[in-house]
C-alpha positions in Angstrom: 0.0 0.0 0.0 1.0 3.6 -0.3 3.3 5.8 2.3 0.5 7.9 4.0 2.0 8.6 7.5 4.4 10.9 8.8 7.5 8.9 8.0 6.5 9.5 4.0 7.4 13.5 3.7 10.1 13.1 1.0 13.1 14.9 1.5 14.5 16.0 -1.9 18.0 17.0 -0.3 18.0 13.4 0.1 21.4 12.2 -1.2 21.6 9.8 -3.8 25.3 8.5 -3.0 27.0 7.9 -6.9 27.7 4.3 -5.7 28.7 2.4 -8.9 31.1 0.4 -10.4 32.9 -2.8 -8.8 33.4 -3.2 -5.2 34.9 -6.1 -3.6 33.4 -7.9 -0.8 36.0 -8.3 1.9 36.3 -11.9 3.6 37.5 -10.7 7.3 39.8 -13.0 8.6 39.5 -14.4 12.4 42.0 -15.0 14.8 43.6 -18.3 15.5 41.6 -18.7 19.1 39.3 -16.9 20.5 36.5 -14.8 18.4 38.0 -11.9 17.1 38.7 -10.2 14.1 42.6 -10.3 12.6 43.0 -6.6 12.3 46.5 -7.2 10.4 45.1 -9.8 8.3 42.2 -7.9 7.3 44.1 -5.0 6.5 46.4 -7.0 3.9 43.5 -7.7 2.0 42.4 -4.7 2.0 45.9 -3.5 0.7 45.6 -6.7 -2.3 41.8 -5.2 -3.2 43.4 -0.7 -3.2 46.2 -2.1 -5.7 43.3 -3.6 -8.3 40.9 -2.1 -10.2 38.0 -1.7 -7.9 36.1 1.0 -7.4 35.6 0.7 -3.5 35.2 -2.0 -0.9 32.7 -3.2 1.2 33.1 -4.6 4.7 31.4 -6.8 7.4 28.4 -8.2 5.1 27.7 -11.4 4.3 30.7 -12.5 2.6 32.7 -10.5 5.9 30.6 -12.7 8.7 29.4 -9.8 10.1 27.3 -11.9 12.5 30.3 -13.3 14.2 31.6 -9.9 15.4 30.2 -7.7 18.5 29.7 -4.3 18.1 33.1 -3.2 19.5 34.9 -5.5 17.1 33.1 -4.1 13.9 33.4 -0.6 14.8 37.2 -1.5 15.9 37.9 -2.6 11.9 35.4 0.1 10.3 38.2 2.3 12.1 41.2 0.8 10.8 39.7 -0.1 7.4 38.5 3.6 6.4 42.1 5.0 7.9 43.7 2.1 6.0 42.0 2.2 2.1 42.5 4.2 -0.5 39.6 3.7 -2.1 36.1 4.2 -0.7 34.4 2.2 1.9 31.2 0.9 2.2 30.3 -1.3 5.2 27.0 -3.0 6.3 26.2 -1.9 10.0 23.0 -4.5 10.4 22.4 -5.3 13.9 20.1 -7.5 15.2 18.5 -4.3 16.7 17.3 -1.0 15.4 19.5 0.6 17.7 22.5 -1.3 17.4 22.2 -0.5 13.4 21.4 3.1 14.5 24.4 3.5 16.5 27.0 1.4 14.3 25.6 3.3 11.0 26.5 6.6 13.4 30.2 5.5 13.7 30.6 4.5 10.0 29.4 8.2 9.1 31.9 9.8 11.5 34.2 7.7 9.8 33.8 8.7 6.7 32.2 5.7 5.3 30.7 5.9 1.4 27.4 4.8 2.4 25.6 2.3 4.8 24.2 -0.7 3.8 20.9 -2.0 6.0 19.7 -6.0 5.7 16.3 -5.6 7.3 16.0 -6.9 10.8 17.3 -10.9 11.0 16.5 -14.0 12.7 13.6 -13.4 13.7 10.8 -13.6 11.8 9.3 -10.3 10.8 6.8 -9.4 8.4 6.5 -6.5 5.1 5.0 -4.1 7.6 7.1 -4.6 10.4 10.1 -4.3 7.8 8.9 -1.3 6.3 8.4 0.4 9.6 12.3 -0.4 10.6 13.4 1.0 7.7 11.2 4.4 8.2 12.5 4.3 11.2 16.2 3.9 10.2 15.9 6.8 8.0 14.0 9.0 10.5 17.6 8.1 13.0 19.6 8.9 10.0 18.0 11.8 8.3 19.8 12.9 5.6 22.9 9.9 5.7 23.5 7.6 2.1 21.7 4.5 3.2 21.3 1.7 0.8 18.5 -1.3 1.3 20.5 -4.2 1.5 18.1 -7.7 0.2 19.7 -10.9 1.0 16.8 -13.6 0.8 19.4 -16.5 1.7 20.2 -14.9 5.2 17.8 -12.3 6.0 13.9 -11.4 6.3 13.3 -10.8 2.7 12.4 -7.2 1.8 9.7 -7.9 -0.9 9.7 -6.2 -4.1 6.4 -4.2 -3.6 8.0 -2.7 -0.5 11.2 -2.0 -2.0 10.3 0.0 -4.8 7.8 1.7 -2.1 10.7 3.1 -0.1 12.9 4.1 -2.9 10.5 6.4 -4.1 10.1 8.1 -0.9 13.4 9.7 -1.9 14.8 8.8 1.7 17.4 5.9 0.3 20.0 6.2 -1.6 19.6 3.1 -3.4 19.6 -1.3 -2.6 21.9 -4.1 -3.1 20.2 -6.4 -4.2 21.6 -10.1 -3.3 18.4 -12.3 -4.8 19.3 -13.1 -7.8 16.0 -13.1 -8.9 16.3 -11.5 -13.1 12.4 -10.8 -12.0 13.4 -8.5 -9.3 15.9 -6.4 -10.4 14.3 -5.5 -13.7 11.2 -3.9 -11.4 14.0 -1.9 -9.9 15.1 -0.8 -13.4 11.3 0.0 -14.1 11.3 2.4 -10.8 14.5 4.0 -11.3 13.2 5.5 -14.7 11.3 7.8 -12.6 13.2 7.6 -9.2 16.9 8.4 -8.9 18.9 5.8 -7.0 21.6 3.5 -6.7 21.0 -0.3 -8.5 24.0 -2.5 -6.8 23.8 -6.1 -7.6 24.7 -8.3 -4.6 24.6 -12.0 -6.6 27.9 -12.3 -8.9 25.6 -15.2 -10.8 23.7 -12.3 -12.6 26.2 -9.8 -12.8 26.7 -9.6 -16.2 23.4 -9.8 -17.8 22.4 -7.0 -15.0 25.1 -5.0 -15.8 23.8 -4.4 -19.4 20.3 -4.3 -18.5 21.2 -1.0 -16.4 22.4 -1.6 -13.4 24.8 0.6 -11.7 27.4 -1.9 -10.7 28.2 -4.5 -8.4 29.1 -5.6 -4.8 31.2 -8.8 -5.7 31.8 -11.5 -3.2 34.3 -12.7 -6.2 36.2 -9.3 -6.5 37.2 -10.2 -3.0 39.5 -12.9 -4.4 39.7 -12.8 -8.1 39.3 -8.3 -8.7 40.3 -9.0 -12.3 37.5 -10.9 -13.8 35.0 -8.7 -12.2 36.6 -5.5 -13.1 37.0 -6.8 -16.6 33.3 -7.8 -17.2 32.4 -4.3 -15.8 34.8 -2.7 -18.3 33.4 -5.3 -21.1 30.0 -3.9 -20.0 30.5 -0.3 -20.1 31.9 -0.7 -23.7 28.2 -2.5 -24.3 30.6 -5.1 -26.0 27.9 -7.7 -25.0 30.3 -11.1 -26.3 33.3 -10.0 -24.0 30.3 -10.0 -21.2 29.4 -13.7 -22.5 33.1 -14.8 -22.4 34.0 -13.4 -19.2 30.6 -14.5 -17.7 31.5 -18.6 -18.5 34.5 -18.1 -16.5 32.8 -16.0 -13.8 30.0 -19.2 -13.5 32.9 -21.8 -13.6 33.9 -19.7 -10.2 30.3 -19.8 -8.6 29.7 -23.8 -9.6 33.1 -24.1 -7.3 31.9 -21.8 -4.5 28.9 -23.6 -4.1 30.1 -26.7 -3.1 30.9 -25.4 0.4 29.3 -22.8 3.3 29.3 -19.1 2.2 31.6 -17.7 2.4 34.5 -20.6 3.2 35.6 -21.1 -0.5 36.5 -17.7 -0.5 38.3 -17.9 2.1 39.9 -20.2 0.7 40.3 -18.5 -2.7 42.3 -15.5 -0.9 44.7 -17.7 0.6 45.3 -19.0 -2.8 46.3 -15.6 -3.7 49.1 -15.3 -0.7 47.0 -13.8 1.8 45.6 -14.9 5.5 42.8 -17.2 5.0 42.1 -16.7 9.2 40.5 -19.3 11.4 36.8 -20.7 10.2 33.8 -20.2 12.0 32.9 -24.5 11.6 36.1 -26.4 10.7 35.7 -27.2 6.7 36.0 -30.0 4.7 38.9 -31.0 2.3 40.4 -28.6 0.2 42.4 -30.4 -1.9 40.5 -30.5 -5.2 39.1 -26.9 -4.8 43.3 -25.8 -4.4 44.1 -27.8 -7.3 41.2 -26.1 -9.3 42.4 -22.6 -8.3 45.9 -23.5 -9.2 44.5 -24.3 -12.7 42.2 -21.5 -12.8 44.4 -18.3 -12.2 46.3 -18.4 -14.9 43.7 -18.9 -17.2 41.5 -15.8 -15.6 44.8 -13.9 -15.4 45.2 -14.1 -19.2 41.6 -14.1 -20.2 41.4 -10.7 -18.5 44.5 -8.7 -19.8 
């Protein structure tokens, strides 16, 4: 149904954050013992992802475990990641409360974060209204910040399509990851943004490519978190409309996703940065054998490397 509360006054100084382009989902490596994030690890990814070709990074979401980290630790590495990158950050600060997302989206701003990404409320089973009233909410705490809807089906309450296009034309968001997948619910997001300026960030590197030249905006890549290059080159591919280098690229990019899906999200890549020479960390439930995935990577660098000169 239609906005008609107090929460719906649009505010047309609303910023709509220029979010676009590639940006690499961080893995966040743990220590050894304990449950704590490696600082020093983290930050040497984050070194390997400023000296590629993405646009920015994003932190603590899905593919960066977020749910394994207290509030102090994710606030600790938003700290040292913004001082750290050279290229923009942009970090999810979902809590399992509104005021714990309230008061970690407060930190990232004084931080200088790019923008804030939001998964609706988690765990607990919450319906569309209750969904939409958190995220009034949100915006009512954060008047005038660059926060992005964040849909992840797999993990989270799903934030139905009807309600998402309601929201973004309020004007109070500056756009949504979307991490469905679903070809069915992005292309109603194309249909809105015709009339509604926002940000379109794809959050599922399966569709990527055919999104990409549909209209989307860009990407935040789970798979530019270990392999930059083939995701930077199929954004590059796509912004020259050259629609067979897209096709070419994308059969390696689904050769990637067939391997990552034969264990947890995110362990394969994990995994997959390790095979690049950097920490790998400690894993939340000890995995399985890695031995053909290793011997697959081995294989498959060289041939992404040279596919994507």
């Amino acid at each position: 149904m239609p906005i008609n509360d107090p929460h719906s006054t649009v505010n047309s100084t609303f910023p709509t954050a220029p979010i676009s382009g590639v940006w690499a989902a961080v893995v966040t490596p743990r220590r050894e013992t304990g449950h704590e994030i490696d600082i020093a690890a983290t930050l040497d990814i984050l070194d390997f992802l400023n000296d590629s070709p993405v646009t920015g990074l994003s932190i603590l979401g899905s593919t960066g475990e977020f749910v394994h980290f207290d509030y102090e630790q994710r606030v600790n590495l938003m700290r040292f990641a913004l001082k750290r990158s050279q290229k923009p950050v942009l970090p999810n600060i979902t809590h399992s409360s509104l005021d714990g997302t309230v008061g970690l989206a407060e930190q990232a701003l004084d931080l200088g974060a790019a923008g804030l990404l939001a998964m609706p409320p988690y765990y607990f089973r919450y319906s569309p209204a209750d969904v939409r009233r958190y995220y009034l909410e949100l915006s009512d705490a954060l008047e005038g910040a660059p926060l992005f809807l964040y849909n992840i089906p797999f993990f989270s309450t799903p934030l139905p399509i009807d309600l998402a296009c309601e929201l973004l034309a309020t004007g109070r968001f500056a756009g949504i990851k979307d991490s469905s997948g679903d070809s069915a619910y992005y292309q109603r997001l194309l249909t809105l943004r015709a009339t509604h300026a926002f940000s379109l960030i794809i959050g599922n590197d399966a569709v990527f490519g055919e999104a990409r030249l549909a209209g989307a905006d860009g990407v935040v890549s789970g798979v530019a978190g270990a392999w930059p290059e083939l995701i930077c080159a199929m954004e590059r591919a796509a912004q020259a409309r050259d629609t067979a280098a897209v096709a070419r690229l994308d059969v390696l990019l689904q050769e990637v996703i067939t391997w990552l899906d034969k264990f947890p999200v995110p362990v394969a890549l994990k995994r997959a940065v390790s095979r690049r020479g950097l920490p790998e960390g400690n894993y939340a439930v000890p995995p399985g054998s890695f031995a053909e995935f290793d011997a697959w990577c081995a294989d498959f660098l060289p041939r992404m490397l040279a596919a994507t000169k």
